[in-house]
Structures are given as C-alpha cells and as structure tokens.
N, C-alpha and C positions, 0 to 999 in steps of 0.2 A: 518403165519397161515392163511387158508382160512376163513374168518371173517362171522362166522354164529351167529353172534352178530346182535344187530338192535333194537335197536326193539324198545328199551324203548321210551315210548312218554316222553317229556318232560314238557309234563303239563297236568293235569285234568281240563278239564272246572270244573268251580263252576258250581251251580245247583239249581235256582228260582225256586218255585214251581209257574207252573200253578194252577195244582192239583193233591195234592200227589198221586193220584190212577194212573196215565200216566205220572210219574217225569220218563223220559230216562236218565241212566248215560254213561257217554261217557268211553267208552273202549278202554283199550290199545293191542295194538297189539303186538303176542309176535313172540317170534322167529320161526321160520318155521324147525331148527335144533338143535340139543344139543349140545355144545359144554362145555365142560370139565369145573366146576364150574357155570357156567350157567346155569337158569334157564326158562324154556321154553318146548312148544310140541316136541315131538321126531315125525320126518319125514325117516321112513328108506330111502336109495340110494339105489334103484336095480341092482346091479350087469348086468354089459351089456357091450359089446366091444363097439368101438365107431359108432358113428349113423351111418347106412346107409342113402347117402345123398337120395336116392331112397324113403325115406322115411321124409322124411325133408319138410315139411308144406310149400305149395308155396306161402301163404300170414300167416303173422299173425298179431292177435289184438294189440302188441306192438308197432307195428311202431308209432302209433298213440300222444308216451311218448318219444320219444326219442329226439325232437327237433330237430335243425339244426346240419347237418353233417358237419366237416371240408373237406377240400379236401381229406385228405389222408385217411380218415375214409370214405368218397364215395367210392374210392375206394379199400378199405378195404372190409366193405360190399357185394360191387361187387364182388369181390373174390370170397368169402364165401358163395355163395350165393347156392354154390355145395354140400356145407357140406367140403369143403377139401381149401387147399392152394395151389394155381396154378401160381398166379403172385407173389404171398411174400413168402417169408420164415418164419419161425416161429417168429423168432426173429425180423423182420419188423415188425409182424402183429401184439407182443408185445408190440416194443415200440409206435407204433399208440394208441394202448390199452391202456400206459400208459399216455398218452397226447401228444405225441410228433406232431405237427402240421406241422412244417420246413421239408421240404425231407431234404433240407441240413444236419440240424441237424443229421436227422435220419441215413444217408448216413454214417454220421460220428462215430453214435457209434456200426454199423455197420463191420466198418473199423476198431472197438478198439477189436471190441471181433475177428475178423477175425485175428487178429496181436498175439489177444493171444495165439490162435486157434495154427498159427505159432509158435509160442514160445515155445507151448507144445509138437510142431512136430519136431522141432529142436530139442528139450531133448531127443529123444528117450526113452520118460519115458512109454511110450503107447505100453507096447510091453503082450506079454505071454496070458494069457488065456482071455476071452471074459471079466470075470469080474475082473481081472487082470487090464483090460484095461478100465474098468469103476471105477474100484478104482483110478487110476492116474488120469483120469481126474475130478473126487469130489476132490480130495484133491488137486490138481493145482487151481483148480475154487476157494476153499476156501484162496488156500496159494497169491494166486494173484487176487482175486476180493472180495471175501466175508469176508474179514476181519474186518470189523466193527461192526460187532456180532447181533443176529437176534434182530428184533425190528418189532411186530405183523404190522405195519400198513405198513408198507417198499415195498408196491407191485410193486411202479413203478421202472422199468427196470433202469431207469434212478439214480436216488440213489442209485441202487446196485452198478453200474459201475464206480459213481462218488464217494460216498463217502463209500462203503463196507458193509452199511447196508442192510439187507432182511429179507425176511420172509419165508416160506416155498413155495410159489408162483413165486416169483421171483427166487428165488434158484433154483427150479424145471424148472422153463421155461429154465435158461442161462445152467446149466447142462445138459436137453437135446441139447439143443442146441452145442454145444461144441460135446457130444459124437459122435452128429449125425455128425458132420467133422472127424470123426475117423469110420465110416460105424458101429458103436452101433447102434442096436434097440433100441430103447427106447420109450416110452406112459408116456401120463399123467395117473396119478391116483389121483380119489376126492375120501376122505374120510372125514365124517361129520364134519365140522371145520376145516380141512387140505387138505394138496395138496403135492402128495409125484413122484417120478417118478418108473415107471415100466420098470425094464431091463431084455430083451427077451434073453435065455442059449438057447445055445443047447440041454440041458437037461429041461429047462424049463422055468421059469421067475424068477426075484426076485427084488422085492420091494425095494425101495432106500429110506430114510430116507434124504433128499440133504442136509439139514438144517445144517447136523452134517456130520464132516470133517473124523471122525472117523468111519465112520461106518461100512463099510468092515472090518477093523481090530474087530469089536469087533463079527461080523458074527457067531462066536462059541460059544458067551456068551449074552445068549438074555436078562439075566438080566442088566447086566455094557449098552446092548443096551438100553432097555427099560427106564433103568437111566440116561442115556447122552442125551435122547430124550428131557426128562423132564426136565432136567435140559435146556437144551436150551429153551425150549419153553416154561417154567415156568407154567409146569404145575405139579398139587397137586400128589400127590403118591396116587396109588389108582385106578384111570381113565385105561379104560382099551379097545382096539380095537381088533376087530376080523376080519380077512379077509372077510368077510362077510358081511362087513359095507364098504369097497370096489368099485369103479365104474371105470373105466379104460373110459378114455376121450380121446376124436381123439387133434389133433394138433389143430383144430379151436375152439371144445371147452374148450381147455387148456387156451386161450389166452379170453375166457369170460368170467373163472375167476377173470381175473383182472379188466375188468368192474366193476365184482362182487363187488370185493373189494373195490374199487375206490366207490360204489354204498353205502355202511355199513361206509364207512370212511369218507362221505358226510352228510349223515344222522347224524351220532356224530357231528358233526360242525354246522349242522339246515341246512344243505342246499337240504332243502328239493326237489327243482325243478331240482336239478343236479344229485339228489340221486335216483329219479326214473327214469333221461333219463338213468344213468349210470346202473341201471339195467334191461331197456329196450332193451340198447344196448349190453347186456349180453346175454337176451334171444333171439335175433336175432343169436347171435353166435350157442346158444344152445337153440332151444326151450321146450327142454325136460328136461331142470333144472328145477327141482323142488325149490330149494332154492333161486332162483334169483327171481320167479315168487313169492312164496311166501315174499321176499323182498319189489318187484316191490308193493304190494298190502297194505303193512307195511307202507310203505313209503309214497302213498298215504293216508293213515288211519291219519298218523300220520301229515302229513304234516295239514290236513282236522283240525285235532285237535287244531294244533299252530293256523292254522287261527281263529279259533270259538275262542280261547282264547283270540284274537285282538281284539272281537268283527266285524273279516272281514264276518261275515254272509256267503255275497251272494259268497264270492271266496270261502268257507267253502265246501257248499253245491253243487256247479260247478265239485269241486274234488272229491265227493264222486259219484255224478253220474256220472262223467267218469270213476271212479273205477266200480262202477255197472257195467256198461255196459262190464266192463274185468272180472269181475269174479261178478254174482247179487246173490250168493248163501256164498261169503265171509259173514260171523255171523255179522263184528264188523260196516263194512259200515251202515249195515241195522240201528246196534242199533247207531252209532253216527250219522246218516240219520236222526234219530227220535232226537236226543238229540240237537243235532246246532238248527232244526225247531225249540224244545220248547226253546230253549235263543233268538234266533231270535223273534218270537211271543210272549216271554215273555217283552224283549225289546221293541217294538210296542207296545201292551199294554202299557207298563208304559208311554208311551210318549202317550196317549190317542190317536193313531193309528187303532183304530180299524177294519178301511177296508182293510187299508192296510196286517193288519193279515190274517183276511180271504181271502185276494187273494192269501195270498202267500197259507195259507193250500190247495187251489183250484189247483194251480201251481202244489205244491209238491205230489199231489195223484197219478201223472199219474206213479209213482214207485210202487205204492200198496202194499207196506210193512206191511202195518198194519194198516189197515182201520179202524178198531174200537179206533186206537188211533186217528187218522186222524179226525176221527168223532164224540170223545170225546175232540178234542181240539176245534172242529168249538162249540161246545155246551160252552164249556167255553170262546170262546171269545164273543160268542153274551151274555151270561150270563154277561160277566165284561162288555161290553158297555151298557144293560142295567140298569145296577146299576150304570155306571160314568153317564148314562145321567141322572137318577133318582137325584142322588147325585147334579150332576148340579142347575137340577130344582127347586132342595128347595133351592139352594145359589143364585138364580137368584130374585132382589130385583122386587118387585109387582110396576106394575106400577100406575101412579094417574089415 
C-alpha cells in the first residue's frame, strides 16, 4: 500500500508555564491523506495524465532536504531531470529508489527479472487478446515472484525479488515492468493510500488491482473483486474508492513513490533525518505530489518536536525555520515555533539566565509570527529577573 500514514508525533512536549495567557502547546502533525481506518485531513489527488516535463519546475526548494546523493542516485536525478527516463529503465530507476547503491548489484537483479521475463516468453502463455495478455503476465509475476504475500511496508524491489514479499508499489512497479517486455501499455495509477497499474485496450483502459493474482478472473464480479482486494490489503469492509480519487503517474513519478514510501517507513522508526531526505528525494521525482510534500513538512514538524523533547532547543528551532522558509504559512511550525521558544526561555529562566533569554526572544523575532507573544514574553522575562534579583537582595547578608 502506498503509505499515507505519518504522521503521528511521537511525543508531546510538556508545557511550563511562563504565563498561562501565552502557554504555546506543541502540535501534531497529521496526515496530508486518508487512508482506510486512519485518521487525518482528506487532500483530494487531481486527476491529471502524467506531467508535462515542459512544465516541470527547473529548481526547486527541496533540494535543500535531501542530503548527500550516492552515485547511482546522481545519476538517477540526472535522468529525471526531464520529467521522463532516457538512461534507465523503470526498473533501474526503481531499484536505485529502493536503496540499491552497487551498479553490480543492480545489474544483477536486473538480469533476474530479465530471465523471468524469458521464462514467461518461453511458455507462450502471453498469447490472445491485450488483456488476455496482461492477465498472464499478473499471475506469472505472482506464481513466480510475489509469493510471499503482501506486507504494507515491502516497497523496496529488492524483498520483492528476494523473498516474495510486497505491497501494492512494488507489485505495480515489477508488473509494469514485465508487461512492458511483452509491448503492453501500461501507467502508474496513485490513488489515496495506494498504487495500482493502468492498462491501456483498445477499447479503452482498465485498472489493475497488481496486489491480487486473481483479478482478471474475477473482472465480472466486482463484488468477489472488491473482497479479495480487502482481503489482501486488510483493509475493514466499508471503505470505498471512486475513479475520481484517481491520478495516473508518468514512469518517473511512479518510481517517487517509493522514496515516498521509504520516507513514512523512516519516520515510524524516528528517523527523522532520512525521513525528510527520502521525501525530498520523492518530490524531486514529482514536484507536484501533494502527499510527499505535505510528508516532507510532517517530518520536519515532528522531527522539531523529538528534538524540544531532548531539551535540544537550538537544533529544535534550526528545523523549524528551515521548514519556514519551505512552506511559512504551514499552521503547526508557527505554533511549535512559539512553543520550543517558551521551554527554551522557560529553561533559562530557571537557571537564573536572564540575558540570555532575552537575546534569544530578540533572535527569534526576525520570523514575526506573533509579536504580541514575542513581546509579552520579553515583559515576563524582565518581570522574573526583577523579582530574582529583588529576591537576591534581601538574601544578601548586610555588611559591618
């Protein structure tokens, strides 16, 4: 499944009061999409073919997240840089996506799906009508590669091939992949939380389900379909999609899915710094994901929050203003902006820090989020340092 999960912080700062009239509580940040028993904002996906590269932003603010490139991901990017794939194939530019770093390696599994590719061409099972011949190759894919039964987080290529687990991303990627050595049309399709393939008839297109080995066969019965869906993907009876929720993805952004993925399956772990290069490096693929971006921005949020809970302050507030500066109109930066400042400032204070408080408030204005907070905290730190020094002066013994 394509993972519009995320989101949860995994801690709420506590919360000192300066003073309760400007107590900032720290905000979680939620999901940018719905996903089937989840809870979160609904983002519709606009229906749209895939991007024109003509149209494709020739810098954007991500590069900024995404850290050090390996080789094969320079040039990867390189590629891509068109909106299309010219030096890799799909399946290259997948397993680079899924971490493969080794060309060797890569060369190699490569070579596995190319043999099966053969295997399937040797059976003459690929014969009769267009989808005829998209059904033989889903149920070879499954009868010889994807037998290890889907498991939501299985996006890299590599566990599919090696041990038969996947998800609906990986299914969809090695499925086109395969049809297209038998001259099938085929497209990515993102639908909110999933990722399915789109196979282009003569008469028209029709939607693949890849996850599920059976699905042509049950083509007639959309209920036994709609149930074997669920049942694979464990999801509640009920849930319900309309082609309309829908987005048809070129081959490069098929393959920043799996960033994506790789981006929400980091985050679950706390790794927060690998979880917004890996969805930096998604919206490089696509910069016109909505969900990667809203990730990318999660991520940050939440990352901002583990830190303040360390008490790492100044790394806290570092994070949040480089989020600013990528999105200064995101709600939750602003308010956890204000909230690390009052633990931060709160912490000072108690450690009779006083100057040190007000420079930071001084520092932190030039964001202007909230002035009247900003300018009811400087009023309360001079208030506590003069009452500590007041307090002082009567403990200080008289001299002879």
């Amino acid at each position: 499944m394509l993972h519009p999960r995320l989101l949860v912080v995994l801690g709420i700062w506590s919360c000192y009061a300066i003073a309760p009239s400007f107590r900032p509580e720290a905000v979680r940040a939620s999901s940018p999409t719905e996903t089937r028993g989840a809870a979160g904002a609904v983002v519709e996906l606009v229906i749209r073919e895939p991007a024109d590269s003509s149209r494709r932003p020739a810098a954007t603010p991500y590069r900024q997240f995404e850290g050090p490139l390996n080789v094969l991901e320079e040039r990867l990017f390189a590629d891509a840089s068109d909106g299309r794939w010219d030096e890799h194939s799909l399946l290259a530019a997948a397993l680079v996506a899924s971490g493969v770093e080794d060309r060797g390696r890569m060369d190699g599994y490569i070579a596995r799906v190319a043999g099966l590719a053969g295997e399937l061409r040797d059976s003459m099972a690929v014969t009769g009508t267009v989808r005829q011949e998209a059904q033989a190759v889903l149920e070879f894919l499954h009868r010889r590669v994807l037998h290890g039964g889907y498991q939501i987080d299985c996006t890299d290529l590599r566990i599919a091939l090696d041990e038969g687990r996947f998800n609906c991303v990986s299914a969809s990627v090695l499925f086109n992949c395969i049809a297209e050595q038998f001259g099938l049309q085929v497209q990515g399709l993102e639908v909110p939380g999933h990722a399915m393939s789109r196979l282009v008839l003569p008469e028209g297109v029709l939607d693949v389900e890849t996850t599920c080995p059976s699905w042509f066969r049950l083509l007639d019965d959309p209920k036994k379909q709609a149930a074997l869906v669920a049942k694979t993907l464990g999801i509640p009876r009920g849930g319900s999609e309309t082609p309309a929720e829908r987005r048809v993805v070129s081959a490069v952004e098929l393959v920043a899915t799996i960033y994506y993925n790789r981006g929400v399956d980091l985050l679950g772990q706390r790794g927060f710094a690998e979880a917004v290069s890996a969805n930096a490096k998604a919206l490089r693929l696509d910069p016109f994901s909505g969900t990667a971006h809203g990730n990318l921005l999660a991520s940050l949020n939440n990352w901002a929050i583990a830190m303040g809970s360390e008490r790492r302050y100044a790394e806290a507030v570092e994070i949040l203003e480089r989020g600013l500066t990528l999105d200064a109109a995101y709600p939750t930066f602003k308010t956890n902006y204000l909230h690390v400042h009052h633990q931060w400032i709160e912490d000072l204070c108690g450690k009779q820090r006083f100057d040190e408080a007000a420079d930071l408030l001084d520092r932190a204005a030039w964001a202007r989020l909230d002035e009247d907070w900003f300018r009811q905290a400087r009023i309360e730190v001079q208030g506590r340092r003069a009452r500590s020094n007041l307090a002082g002066s009567r403990l200080t013994p008289l001299r002879p």
